[in-house]
C-alpha positions in Angstrom: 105.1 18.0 1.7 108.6 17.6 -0.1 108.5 13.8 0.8 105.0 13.3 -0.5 106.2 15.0 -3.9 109.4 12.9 -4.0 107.4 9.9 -3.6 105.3 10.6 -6.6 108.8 11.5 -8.0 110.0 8.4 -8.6 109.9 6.4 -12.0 106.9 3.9 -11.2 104.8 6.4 -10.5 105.6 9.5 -12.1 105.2 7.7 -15.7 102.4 5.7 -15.6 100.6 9.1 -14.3 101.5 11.4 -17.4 100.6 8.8 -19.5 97.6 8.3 -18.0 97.3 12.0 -17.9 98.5 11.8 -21.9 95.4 9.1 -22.3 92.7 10.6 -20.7 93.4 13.9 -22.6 93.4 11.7 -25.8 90.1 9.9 -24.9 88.2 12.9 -24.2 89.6 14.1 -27.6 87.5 10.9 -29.0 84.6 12.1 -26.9 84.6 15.2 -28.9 85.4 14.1 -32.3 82.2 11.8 -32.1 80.4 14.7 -30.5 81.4 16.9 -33.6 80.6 14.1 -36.0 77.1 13.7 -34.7 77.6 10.5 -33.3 76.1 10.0 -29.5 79.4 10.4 -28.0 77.8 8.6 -24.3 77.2 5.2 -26.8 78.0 1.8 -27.0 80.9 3.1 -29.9 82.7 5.2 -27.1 83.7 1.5 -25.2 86.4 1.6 -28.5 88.8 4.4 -26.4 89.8 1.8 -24.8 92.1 0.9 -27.7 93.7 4.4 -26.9 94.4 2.8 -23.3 96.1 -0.2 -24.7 98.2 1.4 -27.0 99.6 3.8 -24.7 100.0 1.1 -22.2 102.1 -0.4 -24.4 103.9 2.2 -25.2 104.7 3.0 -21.6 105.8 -0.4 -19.9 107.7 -0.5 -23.4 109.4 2.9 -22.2 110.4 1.4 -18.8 111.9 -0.9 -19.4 114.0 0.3 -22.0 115.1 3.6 -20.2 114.2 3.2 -16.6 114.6 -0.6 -16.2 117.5 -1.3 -18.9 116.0 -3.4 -20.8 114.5 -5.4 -17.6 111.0 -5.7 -16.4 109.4 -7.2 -13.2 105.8 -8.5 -13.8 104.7 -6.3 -10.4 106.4 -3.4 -12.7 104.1 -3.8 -15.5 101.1 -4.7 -13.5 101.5 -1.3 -11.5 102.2 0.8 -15.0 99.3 -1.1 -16.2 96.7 -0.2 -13.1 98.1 3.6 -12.2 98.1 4.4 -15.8 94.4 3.4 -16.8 92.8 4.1 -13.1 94.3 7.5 -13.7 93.1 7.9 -17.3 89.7 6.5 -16.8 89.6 9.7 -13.9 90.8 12.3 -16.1 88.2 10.9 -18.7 85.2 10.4 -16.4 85.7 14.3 -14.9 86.2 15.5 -18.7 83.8 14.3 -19.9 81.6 15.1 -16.8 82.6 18.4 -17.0 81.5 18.7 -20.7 77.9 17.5 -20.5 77.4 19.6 -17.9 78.6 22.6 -18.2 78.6 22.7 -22.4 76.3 20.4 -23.5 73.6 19.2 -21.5 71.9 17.6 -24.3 74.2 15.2 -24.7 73.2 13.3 -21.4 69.9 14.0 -21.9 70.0 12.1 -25.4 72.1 9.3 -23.2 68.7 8.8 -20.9 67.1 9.0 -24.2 69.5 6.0 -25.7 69.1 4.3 -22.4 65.5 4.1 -21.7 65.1 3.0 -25.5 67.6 0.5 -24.9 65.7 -1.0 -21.6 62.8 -1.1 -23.4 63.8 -3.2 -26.5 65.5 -5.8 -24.3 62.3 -5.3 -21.6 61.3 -9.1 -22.8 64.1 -11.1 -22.2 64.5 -8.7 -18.8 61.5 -9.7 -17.2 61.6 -13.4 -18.2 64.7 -14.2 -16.6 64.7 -12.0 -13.5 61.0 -10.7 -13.5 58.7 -7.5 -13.5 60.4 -6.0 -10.7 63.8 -6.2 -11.9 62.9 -4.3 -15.2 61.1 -1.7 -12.8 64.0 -1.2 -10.6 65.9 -0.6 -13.5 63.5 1.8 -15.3 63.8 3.9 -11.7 67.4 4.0 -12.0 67.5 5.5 -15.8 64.9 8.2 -15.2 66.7 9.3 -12.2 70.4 9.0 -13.5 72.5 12.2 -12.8 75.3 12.9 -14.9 77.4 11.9 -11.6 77.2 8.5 -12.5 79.6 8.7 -15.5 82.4 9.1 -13.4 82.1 6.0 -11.1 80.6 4.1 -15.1 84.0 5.0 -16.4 86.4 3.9 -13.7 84.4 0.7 -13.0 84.3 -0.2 -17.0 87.7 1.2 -17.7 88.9 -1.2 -14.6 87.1 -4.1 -15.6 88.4 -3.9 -19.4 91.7 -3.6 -17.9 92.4 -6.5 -16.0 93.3 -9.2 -19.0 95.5 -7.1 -21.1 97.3 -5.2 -18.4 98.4 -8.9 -17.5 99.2 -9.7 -21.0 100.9 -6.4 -21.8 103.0 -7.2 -18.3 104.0 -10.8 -19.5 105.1 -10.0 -22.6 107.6 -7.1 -21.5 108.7 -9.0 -18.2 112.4 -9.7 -18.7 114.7 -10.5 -15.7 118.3 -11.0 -15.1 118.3 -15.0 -14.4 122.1 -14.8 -14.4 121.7 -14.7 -10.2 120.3 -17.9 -10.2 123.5 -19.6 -12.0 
């Protein structure tokens, strides 16, 4: 057990972990605040937490390599900051936020089906013209019977997927290596 807990002991892993800790906390906090403002917290305008992950990405790989990496930074450094950080955020928001709707609010993923089904059937033209009647029916079947289960696995997959270009980018930018070895 002690080598298990020294392993997430050391400095690539223990800080991308409290930050993503430190983000999902701070995402759910924008969960509530458009929950408390009346906006459907489960909308499109919840996709903008991801600016939270960015900045605290930033923040972090910034952090390592100051402190950690004096002032050096390996790409496979950032990337694994990057990934560990917003996989574990994106978990910590996806349970949250699971947690809330259904054991505080249940409305709120009710009015999510609600959103959802309203959705489906404004685009339900252009659906079935490109991919057909049955598409749009398999897709009706899978927003009446949504469980609010699915939010977890929604969050990781869109969290993961937003992830990818800036994680790179925010890993380019802060890579800095001693080239002095190669002289």
């Amino acid at each position: 057990m002690k080598s298990i807990l020294n392993y997430f002991g050391h400095p690539l892993l223990k800080i991308p972990l409290l930050a993503g800790l430190l983000t999902g906390v701070l995402c759910f906090l924008y969960f509530l605040a458009l929950y408390a403002i009346g906006v459907p917290p489960l909308g499109n305008i919840r996709v903008l937490d991801f600016g939270i992950h960015i900045i605290v990405m930033i923040a972090t790989v910034w952090y390592y390599r100051k402190y950690i990496g004096h002032g050096r930074l390996h790409l496979w450094e950032g990337l694994t900051i990057g990934y560990v950080l917003n996989t574990v955020a994106a978990l910590v928001t996806g349970w949250l936020i699971y947690l809330f709707v259904t054991q505080v609010d249940t409305g709120v993923f009710a009015e999510y089906i609600v959103n959802s089904k309203k959705l489906l059937l404004d685009g339900k033209k252009q659906l079935t013209d490109q991919f057909g009647p049955e598409t749009f029916a398999e897709q009706w079947n899978k927003v009446i019977t949504m469980q609010p289960s699915v939010l977890l696995p929604d969050e990781l997959t869109k969290k993961t997927a937003l992830a990818v270009l800036p994680v790179l980018i925010i890993s380019l930018i802060f890579r800095k290596q001693d080239y002095s070895v190669l002289q």
